[in-house]
N, CA, C and O of each residue as an XYZ file, in Angstrom:
548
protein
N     -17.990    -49.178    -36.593
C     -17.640    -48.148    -35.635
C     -18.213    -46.818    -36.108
O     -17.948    -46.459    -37.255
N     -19.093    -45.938    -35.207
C     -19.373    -44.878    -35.689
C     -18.420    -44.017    -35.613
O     -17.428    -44.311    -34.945
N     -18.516    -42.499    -36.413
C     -18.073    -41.518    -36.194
C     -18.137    -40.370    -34.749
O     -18.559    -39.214    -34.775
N     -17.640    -41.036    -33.686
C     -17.716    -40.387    -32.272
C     -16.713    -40.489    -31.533
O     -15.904    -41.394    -31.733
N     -16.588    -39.801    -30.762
C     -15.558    -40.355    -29.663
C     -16.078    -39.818    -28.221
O     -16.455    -38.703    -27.860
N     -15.944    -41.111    -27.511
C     -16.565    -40.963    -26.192
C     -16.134    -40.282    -25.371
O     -16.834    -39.527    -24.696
N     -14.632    -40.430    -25.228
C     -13.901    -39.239    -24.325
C     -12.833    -38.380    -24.966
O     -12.838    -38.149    -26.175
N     -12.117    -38.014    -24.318
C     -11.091    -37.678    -24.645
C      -9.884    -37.321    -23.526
O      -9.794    -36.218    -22.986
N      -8.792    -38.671    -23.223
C      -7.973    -38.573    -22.436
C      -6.461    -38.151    -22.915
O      -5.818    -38.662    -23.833
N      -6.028    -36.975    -21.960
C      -4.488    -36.237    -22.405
C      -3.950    -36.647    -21.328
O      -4.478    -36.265    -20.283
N      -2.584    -37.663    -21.232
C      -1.883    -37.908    -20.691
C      -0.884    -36.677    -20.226
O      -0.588    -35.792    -21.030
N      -0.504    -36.682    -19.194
C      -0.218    -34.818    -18.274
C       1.476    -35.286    -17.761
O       2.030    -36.339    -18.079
N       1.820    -34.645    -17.259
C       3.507    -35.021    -17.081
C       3.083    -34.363    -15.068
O       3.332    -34.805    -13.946
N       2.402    -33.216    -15.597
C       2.345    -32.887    -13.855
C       0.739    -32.590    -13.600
O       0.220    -31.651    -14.204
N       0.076    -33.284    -12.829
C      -1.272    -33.159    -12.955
C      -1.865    -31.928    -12.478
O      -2.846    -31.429    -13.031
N      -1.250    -31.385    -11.383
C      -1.546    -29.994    -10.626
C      -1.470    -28.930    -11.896
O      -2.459    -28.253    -12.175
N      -0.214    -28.821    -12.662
C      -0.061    -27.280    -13.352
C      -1.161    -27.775    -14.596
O      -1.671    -27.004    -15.409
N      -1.433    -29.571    -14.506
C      -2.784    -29.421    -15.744
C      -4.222    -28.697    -15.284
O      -5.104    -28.051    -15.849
N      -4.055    -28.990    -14.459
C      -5.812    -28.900    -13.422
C      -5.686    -27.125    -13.717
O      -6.467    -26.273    -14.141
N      -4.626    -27.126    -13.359
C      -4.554    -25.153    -12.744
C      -4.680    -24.665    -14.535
O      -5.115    -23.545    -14.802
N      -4.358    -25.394    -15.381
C      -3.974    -24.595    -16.747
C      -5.690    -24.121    -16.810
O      -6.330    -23.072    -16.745
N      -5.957    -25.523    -16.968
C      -7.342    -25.652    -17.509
C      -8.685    -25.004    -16.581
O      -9.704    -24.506    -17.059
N      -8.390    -25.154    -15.288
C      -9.339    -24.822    -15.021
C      -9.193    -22.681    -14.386
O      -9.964    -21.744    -14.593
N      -8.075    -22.741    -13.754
C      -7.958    -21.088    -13.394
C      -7.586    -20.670    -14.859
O      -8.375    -19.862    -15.351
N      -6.773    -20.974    -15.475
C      -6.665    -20.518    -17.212
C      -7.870    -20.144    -18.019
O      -8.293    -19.023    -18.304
N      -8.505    -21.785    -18.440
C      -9.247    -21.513    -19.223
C     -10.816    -21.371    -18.473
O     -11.723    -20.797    -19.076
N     -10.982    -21.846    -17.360
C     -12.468    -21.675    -16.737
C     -12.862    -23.279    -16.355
O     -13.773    -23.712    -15.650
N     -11.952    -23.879    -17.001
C     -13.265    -25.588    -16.982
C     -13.113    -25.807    -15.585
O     -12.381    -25.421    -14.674
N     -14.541    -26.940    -15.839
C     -15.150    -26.899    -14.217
C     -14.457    -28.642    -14.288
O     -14.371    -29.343    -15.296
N     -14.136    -28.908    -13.213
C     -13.509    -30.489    -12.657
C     -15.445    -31.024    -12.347
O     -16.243    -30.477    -11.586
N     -15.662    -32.164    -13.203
C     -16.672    -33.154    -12.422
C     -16.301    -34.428    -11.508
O     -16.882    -34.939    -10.551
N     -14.861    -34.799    -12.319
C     -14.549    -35.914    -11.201
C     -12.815    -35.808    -10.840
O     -11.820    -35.650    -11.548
N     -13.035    -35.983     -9.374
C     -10.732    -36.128     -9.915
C     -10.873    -37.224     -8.533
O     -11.207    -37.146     -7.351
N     -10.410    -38.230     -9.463
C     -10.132    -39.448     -8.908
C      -8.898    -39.611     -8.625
O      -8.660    -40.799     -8.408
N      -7.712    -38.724     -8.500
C      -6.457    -38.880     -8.043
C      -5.653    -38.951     -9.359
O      -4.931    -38.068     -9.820
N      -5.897    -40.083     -9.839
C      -5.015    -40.639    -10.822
C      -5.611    -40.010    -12.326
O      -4.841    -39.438    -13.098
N      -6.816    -40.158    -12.581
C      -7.184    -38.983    -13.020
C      -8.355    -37.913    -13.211
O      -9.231    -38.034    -12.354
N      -8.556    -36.957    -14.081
C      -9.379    -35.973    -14.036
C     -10.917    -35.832    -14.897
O     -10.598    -36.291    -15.994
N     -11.513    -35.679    -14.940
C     -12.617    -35.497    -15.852
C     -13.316    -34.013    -15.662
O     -13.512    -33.512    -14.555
N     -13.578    -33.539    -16.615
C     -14.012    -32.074    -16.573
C     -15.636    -32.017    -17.039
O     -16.051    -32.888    -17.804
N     -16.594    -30.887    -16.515
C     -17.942    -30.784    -17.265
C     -17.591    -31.228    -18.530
O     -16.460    -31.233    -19.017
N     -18.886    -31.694    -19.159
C     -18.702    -31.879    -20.898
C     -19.175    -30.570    -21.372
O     -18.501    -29.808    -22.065
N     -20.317    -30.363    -20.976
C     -20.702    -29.131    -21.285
C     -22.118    -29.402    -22.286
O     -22.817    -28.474    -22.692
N     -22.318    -30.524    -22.517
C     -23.206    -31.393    -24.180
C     -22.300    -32.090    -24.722
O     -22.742    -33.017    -25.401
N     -20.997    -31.977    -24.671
C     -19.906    -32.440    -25.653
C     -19.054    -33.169    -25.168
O     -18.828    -32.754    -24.031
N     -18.214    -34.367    -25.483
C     -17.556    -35.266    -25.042
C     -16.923    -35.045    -23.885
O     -16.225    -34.044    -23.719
N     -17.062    -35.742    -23.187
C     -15.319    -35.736    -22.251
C     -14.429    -35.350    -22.233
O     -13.834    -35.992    -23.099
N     -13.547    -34.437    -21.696
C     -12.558    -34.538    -21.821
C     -12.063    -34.768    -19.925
O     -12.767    -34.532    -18.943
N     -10.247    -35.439    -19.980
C      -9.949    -35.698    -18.768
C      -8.540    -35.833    -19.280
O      -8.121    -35.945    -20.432
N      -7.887    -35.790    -18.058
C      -5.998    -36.064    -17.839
C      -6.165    -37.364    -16.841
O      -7.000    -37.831    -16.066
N      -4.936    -37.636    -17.312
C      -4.334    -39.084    -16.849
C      -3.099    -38.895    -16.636
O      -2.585    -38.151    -17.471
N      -2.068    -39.472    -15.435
C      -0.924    -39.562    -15.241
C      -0.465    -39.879    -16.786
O      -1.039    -40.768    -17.414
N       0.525    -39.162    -17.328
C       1.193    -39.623    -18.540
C       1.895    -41.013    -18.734
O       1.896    -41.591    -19.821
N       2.475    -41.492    -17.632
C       2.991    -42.348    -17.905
C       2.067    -43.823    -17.579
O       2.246    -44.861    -18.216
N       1.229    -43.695    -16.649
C      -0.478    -44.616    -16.880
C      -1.233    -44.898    -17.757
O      -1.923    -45.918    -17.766
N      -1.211    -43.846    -18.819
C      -2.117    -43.521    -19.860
C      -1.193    -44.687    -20.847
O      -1.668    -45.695    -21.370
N       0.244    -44.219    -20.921
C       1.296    -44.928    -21.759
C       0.985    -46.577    -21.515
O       0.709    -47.320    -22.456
N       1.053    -46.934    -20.423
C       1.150    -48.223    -20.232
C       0.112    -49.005    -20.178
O       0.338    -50.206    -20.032
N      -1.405    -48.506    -20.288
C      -2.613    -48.648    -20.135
C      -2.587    -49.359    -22.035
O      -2.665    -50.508    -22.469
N      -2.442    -48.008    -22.719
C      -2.556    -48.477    -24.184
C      -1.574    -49.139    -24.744
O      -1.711    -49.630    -25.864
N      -0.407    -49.247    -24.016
C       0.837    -50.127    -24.486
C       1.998    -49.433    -25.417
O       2.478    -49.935    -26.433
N       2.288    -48.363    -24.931
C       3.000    -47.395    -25.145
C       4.023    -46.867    -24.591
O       3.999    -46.699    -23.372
N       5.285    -46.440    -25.436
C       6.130    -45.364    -24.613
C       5.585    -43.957    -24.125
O       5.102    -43.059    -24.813
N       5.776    -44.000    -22.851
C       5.812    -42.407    -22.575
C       6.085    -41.206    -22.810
O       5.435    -40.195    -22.545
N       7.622    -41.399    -23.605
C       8.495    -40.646    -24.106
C       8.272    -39.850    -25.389
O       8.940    -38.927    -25.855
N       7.137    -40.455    -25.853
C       6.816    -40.077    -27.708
C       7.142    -38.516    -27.759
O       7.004    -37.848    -26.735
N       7.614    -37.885    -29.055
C       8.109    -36.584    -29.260
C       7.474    -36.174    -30.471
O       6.825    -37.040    -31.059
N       7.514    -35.339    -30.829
C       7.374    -34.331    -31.884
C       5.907    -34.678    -32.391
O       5.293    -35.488    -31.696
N       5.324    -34.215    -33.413
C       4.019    -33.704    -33.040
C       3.309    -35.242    -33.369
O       3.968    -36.080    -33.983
N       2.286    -35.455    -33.030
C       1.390    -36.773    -32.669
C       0.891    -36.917    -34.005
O       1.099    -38.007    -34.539
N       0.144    -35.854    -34.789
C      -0.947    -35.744    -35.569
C      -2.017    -35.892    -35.293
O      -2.873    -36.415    -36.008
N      -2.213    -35.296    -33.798
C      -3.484    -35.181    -33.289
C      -3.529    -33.429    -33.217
O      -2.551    -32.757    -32.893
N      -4.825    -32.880    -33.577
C      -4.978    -32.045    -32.719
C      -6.538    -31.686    -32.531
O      -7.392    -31.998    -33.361
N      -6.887    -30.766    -30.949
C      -8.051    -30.658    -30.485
C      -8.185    -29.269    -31.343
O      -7.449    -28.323    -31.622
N      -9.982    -29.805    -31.693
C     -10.261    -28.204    -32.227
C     -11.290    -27.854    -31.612
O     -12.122    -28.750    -31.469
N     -11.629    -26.490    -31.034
C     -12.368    -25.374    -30.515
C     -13.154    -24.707    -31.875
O     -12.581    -24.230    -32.855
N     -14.224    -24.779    -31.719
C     -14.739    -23.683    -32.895
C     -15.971    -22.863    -32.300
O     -17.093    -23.322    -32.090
N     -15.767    -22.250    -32.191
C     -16.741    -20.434    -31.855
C     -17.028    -19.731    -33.087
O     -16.452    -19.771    -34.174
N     -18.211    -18.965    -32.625
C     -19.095    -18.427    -33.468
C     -18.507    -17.165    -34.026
O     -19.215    -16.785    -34.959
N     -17.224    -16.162    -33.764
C     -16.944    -14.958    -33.741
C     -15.291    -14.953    -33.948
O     -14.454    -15.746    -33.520
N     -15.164    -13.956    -34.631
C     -13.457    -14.022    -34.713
C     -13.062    -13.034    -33.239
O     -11.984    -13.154    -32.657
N     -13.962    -12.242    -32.878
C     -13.574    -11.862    -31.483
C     -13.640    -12.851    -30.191
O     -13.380    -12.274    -29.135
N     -13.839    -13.771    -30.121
C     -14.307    -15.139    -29.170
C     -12.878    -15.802    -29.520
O     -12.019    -15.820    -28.639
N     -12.688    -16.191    -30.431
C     -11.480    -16.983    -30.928
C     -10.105    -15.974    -30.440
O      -9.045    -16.330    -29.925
N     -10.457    -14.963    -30.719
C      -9.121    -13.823    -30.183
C      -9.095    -13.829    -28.584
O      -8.084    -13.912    -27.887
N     -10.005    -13.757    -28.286
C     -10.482    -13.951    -26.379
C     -10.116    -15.056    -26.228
O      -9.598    -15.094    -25.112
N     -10.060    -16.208    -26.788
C      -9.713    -17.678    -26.251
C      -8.287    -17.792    -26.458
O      -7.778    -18.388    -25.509
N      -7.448    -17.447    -27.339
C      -6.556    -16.866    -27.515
C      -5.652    -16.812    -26.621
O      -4.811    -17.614    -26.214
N      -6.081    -15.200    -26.228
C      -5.452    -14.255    -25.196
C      -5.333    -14.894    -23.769
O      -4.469    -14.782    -22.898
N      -6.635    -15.683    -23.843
C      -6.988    -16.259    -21.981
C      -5.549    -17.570    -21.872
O      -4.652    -17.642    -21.033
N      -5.798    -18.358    -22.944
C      -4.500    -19.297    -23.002
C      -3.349    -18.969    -23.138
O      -2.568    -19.757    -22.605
N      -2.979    -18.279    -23.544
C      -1.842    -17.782    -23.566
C      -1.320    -16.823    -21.956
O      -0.184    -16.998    -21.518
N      -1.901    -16.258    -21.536
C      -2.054    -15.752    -20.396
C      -1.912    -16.720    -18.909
O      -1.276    -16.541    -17.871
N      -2.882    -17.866    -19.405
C      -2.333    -19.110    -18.780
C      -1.505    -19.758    -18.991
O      -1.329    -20.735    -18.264
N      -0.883    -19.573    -19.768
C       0.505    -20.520    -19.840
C       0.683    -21.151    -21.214
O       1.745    -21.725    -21.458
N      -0.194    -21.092    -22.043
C       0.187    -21.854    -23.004
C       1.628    -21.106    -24.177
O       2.509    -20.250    -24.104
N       1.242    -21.827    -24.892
C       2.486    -21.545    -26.108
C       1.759    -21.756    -27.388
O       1.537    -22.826    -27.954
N       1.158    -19.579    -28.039
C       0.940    -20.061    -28.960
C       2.026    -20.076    -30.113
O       3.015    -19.360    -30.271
N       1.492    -21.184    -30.915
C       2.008    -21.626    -32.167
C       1.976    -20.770    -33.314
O       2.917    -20.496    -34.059
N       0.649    -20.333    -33.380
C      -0.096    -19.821    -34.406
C      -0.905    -19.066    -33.807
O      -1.661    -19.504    -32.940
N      -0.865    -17.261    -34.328
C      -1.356    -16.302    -33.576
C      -2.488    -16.290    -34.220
O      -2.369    -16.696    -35.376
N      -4.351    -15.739    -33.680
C      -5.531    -16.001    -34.684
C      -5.427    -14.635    -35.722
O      -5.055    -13.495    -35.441
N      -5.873    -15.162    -36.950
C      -5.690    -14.575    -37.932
C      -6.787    -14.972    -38.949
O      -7.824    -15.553    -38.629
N      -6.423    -14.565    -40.333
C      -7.048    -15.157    -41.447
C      -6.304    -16.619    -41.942
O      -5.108    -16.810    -42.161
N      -7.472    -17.603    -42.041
C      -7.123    -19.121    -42.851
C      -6.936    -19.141    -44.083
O      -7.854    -18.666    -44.752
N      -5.728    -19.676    -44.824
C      -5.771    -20.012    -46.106
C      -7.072    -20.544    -46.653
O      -7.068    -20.674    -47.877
N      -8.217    -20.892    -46.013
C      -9.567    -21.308    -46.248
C     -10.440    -20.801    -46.181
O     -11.564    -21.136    -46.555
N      -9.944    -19.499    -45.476
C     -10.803    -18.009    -45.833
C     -12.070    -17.779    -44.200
O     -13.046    -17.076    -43.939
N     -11.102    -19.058    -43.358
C     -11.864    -19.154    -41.984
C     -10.762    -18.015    -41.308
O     -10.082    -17.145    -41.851
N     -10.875    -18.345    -40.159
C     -10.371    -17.295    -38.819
C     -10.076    -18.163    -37.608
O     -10.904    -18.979    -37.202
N      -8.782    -17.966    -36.979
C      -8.525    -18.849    -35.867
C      -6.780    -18.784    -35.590
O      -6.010    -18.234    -36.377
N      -6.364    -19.451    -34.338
C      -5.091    -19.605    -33.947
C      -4.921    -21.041    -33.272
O      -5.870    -21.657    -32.787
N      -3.539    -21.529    -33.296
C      -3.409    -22.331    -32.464
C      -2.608    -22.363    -30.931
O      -2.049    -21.334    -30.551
N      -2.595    -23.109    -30.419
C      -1.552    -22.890    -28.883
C      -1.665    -24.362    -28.174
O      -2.566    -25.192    -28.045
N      -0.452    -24.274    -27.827
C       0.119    -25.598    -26.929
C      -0.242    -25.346    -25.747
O       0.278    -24.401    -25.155
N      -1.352    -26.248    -25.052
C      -0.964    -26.182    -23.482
C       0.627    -27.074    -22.980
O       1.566    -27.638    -23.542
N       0.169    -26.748    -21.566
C       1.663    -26.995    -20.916
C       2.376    -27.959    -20.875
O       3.553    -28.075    -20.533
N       1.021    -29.285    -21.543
C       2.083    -30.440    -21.893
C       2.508    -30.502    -23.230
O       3.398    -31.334    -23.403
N       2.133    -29.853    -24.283
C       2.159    -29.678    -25.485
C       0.956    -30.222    -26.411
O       1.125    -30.365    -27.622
N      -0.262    -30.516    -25.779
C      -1.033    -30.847    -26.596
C      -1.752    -29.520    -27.496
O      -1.829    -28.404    -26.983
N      -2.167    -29.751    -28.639
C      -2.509    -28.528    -29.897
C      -3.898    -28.333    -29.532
O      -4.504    -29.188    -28.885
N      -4.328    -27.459    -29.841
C      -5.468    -26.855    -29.839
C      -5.581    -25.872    -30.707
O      -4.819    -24.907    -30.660
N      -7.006    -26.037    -32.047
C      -7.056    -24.958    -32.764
C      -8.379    -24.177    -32.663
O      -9.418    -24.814    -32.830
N      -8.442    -22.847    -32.404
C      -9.237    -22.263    -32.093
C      -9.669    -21.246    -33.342
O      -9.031    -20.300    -33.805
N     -11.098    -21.818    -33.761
C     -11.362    -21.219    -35.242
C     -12.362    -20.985    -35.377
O     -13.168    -21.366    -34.528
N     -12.846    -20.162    -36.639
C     -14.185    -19.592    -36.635
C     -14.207    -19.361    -38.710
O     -13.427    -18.895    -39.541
N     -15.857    -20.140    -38.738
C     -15.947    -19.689    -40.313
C     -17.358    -19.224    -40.116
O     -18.166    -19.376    -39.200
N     -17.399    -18.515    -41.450
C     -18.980    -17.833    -41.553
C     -19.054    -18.833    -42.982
O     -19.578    -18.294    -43.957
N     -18.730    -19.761    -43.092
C     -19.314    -20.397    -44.200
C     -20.249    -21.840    -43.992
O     -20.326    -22.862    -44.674
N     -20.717    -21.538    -43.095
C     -21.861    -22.490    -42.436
C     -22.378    -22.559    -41.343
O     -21.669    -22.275    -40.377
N     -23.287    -22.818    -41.198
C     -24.620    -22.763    -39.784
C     -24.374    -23.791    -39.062
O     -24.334    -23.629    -37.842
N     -24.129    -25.220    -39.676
C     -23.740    -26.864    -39.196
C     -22.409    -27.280    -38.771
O     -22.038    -28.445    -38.914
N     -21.567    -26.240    -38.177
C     -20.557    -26.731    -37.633
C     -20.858    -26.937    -35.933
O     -21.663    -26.439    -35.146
N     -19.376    -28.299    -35.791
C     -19.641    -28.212    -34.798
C     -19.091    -27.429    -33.632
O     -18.111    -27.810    -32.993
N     -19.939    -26.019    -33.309
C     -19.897    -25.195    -32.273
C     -19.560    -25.529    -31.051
O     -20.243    -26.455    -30.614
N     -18.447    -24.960    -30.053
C     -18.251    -25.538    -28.870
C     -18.647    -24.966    -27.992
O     -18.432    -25.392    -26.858
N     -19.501    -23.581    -28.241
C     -19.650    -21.640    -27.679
C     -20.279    -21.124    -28.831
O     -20.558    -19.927    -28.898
């Protein structure tokens, strides 16, 4: 198995306030919405899409119900600690819940985190200690 991942599906509790987070929130453009569920531009970069939560559950053979944090989380990385503060501000503005306001990293990077509205993580970060990351902006 290589190191990739082809998509990336977030199971949603209400599909409308996902569509609206993501796309009047953060900007993303919808390429497909098949009802049941969503797929957004990639942009160059994987997939991402929503799925009825409780479809997604029963698809992989799962409870719906799962709580407290997954040990997943999505990361954003931009070139600028002012970009990361702007991405920030825009999510939060949309609705999210940040966790972690952007700041300085114990790793000497730059970044914050925030929950969208179903609670999935997102960390939004920035280092000047390399050229070869992978950039999302």
């Amino acid at each position: 198995m290589k190191a990739h991942v082809s998509s990336i599906l977030l199971g949603v509790r209400d599909m409308e306030r996902a569509k609206q987070f993501y796309t009047e929130g953060l900007g993303w453009k919808i390429q497909s919405d098949f009802g049941i569920s969503v797929f957004f531009a990639p942009d160059g970069a994987s997939p991402v899409g929503f799925y009825a939560r409780e479809g997604l559950a029963d698809q992989v053979g799962t409870d719906p119900e799962g709580s407290g944090f997954s040990g997943l989380v999505l990361t954003y990385v931009v070139r600028s600690q002012t970009r990361a503060d702007e991405i920030m501000a825009e999510a939060q503005k949309a609705g999210a819940t940040v966790l972690k306001p952007a700041g300085a990293l114990s790793w000497g990077g730059y970044g914050g985190t925030f929950a969208d509205p179903d609670g999935y993580i997102w960390s939004v970060g920035y280092s000047a200690q390399g050229t070869d990351q992978p950039y999302a902006e």
